[in-house]
N, C-alpha and C positions, 0 to 999 in steps of 0.2 A: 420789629415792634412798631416803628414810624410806620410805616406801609399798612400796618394793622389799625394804626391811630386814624389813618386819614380814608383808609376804606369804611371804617364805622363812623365817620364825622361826615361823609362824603353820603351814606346809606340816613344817615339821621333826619340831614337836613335836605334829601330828597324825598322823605320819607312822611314831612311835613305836609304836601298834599294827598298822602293816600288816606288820611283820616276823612276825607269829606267821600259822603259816599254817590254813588252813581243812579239817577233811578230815570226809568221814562213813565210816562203815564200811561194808562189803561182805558184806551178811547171810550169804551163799551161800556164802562162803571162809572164815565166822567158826568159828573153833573154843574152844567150853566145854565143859571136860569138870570132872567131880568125879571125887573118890573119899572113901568112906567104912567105916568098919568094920562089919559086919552079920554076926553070928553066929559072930568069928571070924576073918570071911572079909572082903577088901577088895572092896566092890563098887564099879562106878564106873557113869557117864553120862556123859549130855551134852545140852544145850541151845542150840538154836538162837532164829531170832526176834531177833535181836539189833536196834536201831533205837536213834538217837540221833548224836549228833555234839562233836567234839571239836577244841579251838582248841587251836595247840602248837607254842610257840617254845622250845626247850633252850637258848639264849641270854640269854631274860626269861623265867623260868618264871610268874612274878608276871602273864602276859599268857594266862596258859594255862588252858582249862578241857575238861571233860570233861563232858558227859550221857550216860547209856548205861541201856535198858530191858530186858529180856530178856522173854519170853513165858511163860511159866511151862509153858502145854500143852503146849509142843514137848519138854519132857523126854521122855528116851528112856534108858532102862537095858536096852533091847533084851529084857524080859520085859513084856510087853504089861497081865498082871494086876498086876503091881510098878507100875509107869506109873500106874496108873487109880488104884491106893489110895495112891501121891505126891500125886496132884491131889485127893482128899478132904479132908476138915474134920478128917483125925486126924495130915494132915502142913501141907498147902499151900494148902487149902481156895481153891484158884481159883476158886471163881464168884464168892468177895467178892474173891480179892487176883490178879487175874489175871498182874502185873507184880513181878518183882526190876525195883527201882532203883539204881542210882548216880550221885550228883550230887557232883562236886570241890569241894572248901574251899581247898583249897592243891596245890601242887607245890614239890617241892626236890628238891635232889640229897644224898645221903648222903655220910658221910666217904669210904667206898668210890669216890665217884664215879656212885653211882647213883641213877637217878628215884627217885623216891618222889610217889605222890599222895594225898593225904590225903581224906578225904569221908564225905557221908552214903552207908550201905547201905542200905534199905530192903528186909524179907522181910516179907509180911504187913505187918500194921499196927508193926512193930518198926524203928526206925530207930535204925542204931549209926555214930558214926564208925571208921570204919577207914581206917588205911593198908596203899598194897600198891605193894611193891615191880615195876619195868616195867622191859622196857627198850625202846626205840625205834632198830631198822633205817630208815636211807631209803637206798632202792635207787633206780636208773631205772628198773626195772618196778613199780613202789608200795613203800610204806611199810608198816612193822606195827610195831604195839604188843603184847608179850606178859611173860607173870608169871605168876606164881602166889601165892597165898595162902590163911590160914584161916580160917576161923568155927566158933564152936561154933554146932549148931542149935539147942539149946536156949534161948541168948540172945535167938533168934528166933519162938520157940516152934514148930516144927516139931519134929511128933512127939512122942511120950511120954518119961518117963522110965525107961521099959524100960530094964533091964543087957543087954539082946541085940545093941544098935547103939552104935559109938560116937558120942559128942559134937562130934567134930570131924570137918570136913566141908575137905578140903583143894581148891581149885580151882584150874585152869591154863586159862590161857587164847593164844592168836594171832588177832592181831585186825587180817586186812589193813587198808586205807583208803586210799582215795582222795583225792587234793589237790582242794577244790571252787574 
């Protein structure tokens, strides 16, 4: 009976992280877009490439983590010579920094009632913590994760300090995922 007490106390409280569930993203249905100010004018994009995975119980957020990489080349602002001088040494310099990173520190919910996940960014050699607010659908056709948030690029050092473009770089993102 002892042996039996401590195999189910022993199964319980290993048992504690299997409630967070497992999912990766689905590069193909992922949507990042920005928008920025340039000359005036709101210009926007979007990047694909996305890769990485994410642990996620809204019941023990404290169980919960996120990795997520982005490709930097797959930018796209739909003008082909824009694109090419993004990826140069005078904004993004991809041949040393090929990857945007984000790795989680934390998750909570806000007084509102909403996510919040907290983490390192990673532009270039620049890592900031940021929080960004999400919210999480689960359907029975999959799950997603989506939000929006900002960064200044200059904190990151992308690009000069030209008065042409602004500072503030706003993104949104829908981020299906699949249960693994």
């Amino acid at each position: 009976m002892n042996n039996l007490l401590i195999l189910l106390t022993v199964l319980g409280l290993s048992g504690l992280t299997m409630w967070s569930t497992s999912y990766t993203f689905v590069p193909s249905e992922a949507d990042i877009k920005f928008k920025i100010k340039n000359m005036g004018f709101t210009v926007g994009g979007t990047f694909s490439g996305l890769e990485g995975a994410v642990q996620f119980n809204p019941e023990a957020l404290e169980e919960s983590q996120v990795y997520a990489t982005v490709d930097v080349r797959t930018i796209n602002t739909k003008v082909k010579k824009r694109d090419t001088h993004l990826l140069s040494a005078d904004f993004f310099e991809v041949e040393k920094y090929p990857k945007i990173t984000f790795q989680s520190t934390r998750f909570e919910v806000d007084q509102n009632g909403s996510f919040l996940v907290t983490g390192d960014f990673t532009i270039k050699q620049t890592t900031k913590s940021i929080t960004i607010p999400f919210n999480f659908e689960k359907t029975d056709f999959g799950d997603t994760f989506s939000g929006n948030f900002t960064i200044n690029r200059q904190e990151f050092e992308v690009g000069g300090d030209g008065m042409m473009m602004g500072d503030v770089v706003k993104i949104f993102f829908k981020l299906p995922v699949l249960r693994s």
